[in-house]
C-alpha positions in Angstrom: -34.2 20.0 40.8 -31.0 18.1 39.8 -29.3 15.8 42.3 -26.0 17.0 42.4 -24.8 14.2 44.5 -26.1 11.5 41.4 -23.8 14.1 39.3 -20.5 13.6 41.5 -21.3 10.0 41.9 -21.3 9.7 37.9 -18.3 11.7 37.8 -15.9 9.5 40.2 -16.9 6.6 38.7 -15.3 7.2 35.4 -11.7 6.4 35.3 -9.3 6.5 32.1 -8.5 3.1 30.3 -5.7 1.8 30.8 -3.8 1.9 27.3 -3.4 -0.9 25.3 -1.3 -4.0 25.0 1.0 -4.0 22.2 -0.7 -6.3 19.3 1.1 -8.9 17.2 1.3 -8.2 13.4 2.2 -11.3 11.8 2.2 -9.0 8.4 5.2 -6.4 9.0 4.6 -3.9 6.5 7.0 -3.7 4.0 6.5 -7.3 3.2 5.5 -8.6 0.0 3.1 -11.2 0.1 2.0 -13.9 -1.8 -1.2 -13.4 -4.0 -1.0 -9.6 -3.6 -0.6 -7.4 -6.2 3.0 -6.5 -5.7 4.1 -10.1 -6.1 2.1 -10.2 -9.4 3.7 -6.5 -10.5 7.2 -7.7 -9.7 6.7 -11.1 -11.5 5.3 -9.9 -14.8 8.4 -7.1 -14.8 10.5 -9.9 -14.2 9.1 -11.6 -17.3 9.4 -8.6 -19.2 13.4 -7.9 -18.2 15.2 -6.7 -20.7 13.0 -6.2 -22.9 11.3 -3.0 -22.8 10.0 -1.1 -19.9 5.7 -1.0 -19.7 3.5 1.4 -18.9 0.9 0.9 -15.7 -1.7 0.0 -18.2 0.2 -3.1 -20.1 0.5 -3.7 -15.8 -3.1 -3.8 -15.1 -3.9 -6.0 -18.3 -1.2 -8.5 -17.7 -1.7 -8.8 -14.0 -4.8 -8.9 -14.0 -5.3 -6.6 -10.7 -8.1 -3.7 -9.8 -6.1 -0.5 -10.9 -6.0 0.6 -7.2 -4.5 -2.2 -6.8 -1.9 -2.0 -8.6 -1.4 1.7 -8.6 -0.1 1.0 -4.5 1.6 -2.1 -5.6 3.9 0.4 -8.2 3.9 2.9 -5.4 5.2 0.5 -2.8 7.6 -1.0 -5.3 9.0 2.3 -6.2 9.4 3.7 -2.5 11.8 0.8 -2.1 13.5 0.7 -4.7 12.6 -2.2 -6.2 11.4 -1.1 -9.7 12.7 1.6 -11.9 10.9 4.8 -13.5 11.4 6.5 -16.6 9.0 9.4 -17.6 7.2 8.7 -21.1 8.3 11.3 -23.2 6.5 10.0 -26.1 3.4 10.3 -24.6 3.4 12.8 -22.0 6.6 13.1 -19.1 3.2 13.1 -16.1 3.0 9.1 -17.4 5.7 6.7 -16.5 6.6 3.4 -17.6 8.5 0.5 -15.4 10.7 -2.3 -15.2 13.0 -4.3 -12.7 16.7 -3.0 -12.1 
């Protein structure tokens, strides 16, 4: 037979948390930072201004980064505007290539 009263008991004990304290984030997002793979994008397009304009491979050899890495490093960089992007028509117009404004 169950003990109800062991069942009610359990029941008023548990009371909702109370929410969190805001945390500090010492990284805002939308930062660059150094050593990441969006400082090393920006700086090897910067070497390459003027130019011509390179595709995300020449970017992985020349950074030197994973390709995730730089794949969200050219992502980032193009959400604000901070590199442009032309569609390789010689290739294929689903490839891009890249360069600094």
């Amino acid at each position: 037979m169950t003990c109800w009263s062991n069942v009610f008991d359990r029941l008023a004990i548990h009371q909702p948390e109370a929410p969190a304290a805001p945390r500090f984030n010492p990284n805002p997002p939308g930062t660059i930072h150094k050593g990441a793979a969006s400082e090393a994008v920006l700086a090897l397009l910067s070497e390459n201004s003027g130019r011509r304009w390179l595709t995300a491979g020449e970017i992985i050899a020349g950074t030197g980064k994973t390709v995730q890495a730089v794949s969200w490093a050219l992502l980032f960089l193009r959400a604000n505007d901070l590199i442009e992007v032309v569609p390789d028509y010689g290739r294929n117009s689903r490839y891009l290539r890249y360069a600094i404004p």
